[in-house]
C-alpha positions in Angstrom: 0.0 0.0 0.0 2.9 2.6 0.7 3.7 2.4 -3.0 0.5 3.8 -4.6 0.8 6.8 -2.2 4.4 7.1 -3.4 3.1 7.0 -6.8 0.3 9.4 -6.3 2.7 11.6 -4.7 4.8 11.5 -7.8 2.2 12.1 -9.7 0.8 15.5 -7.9 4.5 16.6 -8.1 5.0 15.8 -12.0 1.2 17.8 -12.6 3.4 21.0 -10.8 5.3 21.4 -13.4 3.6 22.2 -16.6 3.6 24.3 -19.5 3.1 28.5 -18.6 -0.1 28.5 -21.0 -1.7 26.1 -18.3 -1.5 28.5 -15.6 -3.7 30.4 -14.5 -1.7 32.8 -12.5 0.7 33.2 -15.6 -2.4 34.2 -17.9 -3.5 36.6 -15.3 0.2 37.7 -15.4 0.1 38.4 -19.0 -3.4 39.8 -19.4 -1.9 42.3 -16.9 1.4 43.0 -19.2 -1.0 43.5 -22.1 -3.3 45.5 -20.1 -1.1 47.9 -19.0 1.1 48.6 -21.9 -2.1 48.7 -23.8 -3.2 51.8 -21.7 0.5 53.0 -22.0 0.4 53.1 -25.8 -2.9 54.8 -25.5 -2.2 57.7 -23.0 1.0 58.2 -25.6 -1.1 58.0 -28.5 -3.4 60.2 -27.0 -1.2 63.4 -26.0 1.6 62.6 -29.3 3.3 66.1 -29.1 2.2 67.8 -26.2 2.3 66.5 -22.3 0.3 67.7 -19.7 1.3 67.7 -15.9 -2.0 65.3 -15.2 -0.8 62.6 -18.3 2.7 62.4 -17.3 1.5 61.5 -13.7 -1.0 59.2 -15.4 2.4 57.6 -17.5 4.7 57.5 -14.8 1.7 55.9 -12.2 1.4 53.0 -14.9 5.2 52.5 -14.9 5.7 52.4 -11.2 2.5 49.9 -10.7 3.4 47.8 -13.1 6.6 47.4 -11.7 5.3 46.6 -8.5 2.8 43.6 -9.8 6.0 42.4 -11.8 8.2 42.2 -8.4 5.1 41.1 -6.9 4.7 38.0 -9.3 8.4 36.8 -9.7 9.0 36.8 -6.0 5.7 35.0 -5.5 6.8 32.3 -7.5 9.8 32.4 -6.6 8.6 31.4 -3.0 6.5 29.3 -4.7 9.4 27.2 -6.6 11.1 27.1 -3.3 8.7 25.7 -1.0 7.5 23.3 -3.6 11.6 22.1 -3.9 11.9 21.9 -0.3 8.8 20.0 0.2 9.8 17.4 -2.6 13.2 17.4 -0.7 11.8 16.6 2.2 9.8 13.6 0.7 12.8 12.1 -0.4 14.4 11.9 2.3 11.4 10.5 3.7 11.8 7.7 1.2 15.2 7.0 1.8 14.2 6.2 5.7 
């Protein structure tokens, strides 16, 4: 009986890694990056030669938030891909017991 749980074990940590496209928080991640630069190339397209005091805050508000979300989103999996590591780790070295 300990061998099926090993193998379903193996099996939830081989269904971690899959393609980017299958994840969700990666397609929120890029509807966001689209998003953004979409309303980027609009405010730009918008004010062409002349900038106002209000449109370069809007520009430089989208810059700095969008920065944040990306920090916020590579750390996040970076913890992610760490405790995920650590936990399959850990269940090897329960095996080898």
């Amino acid at each position: 009986m300990p061998s099926n749980n090993n193998d379903e074990n193996e099996d939830i940590f081989n269904n971690i890694e899959k393609l980017p496209l299958q994840s969700k928080k990666f397609i929120a991640y890029l509807i966001s990056e689209i998003g953004w630069k979409l309303a980027l190339f609009y405010v730009l397209w918008k004010i062409k030669d002349t900038i106002q005091p209000t449109e370069l805050t809007l520009l430089v508000t989208i810059v700095i938030t969008s920065g944040f979300i990306q920090i916020g989103y590579i750390l996040g999996q970076a913890a992610l891909d760490k405790y995920v590591q650590i936990s399959k780790n850990s269940k090897d070295d329960d095996k080898t017991k």
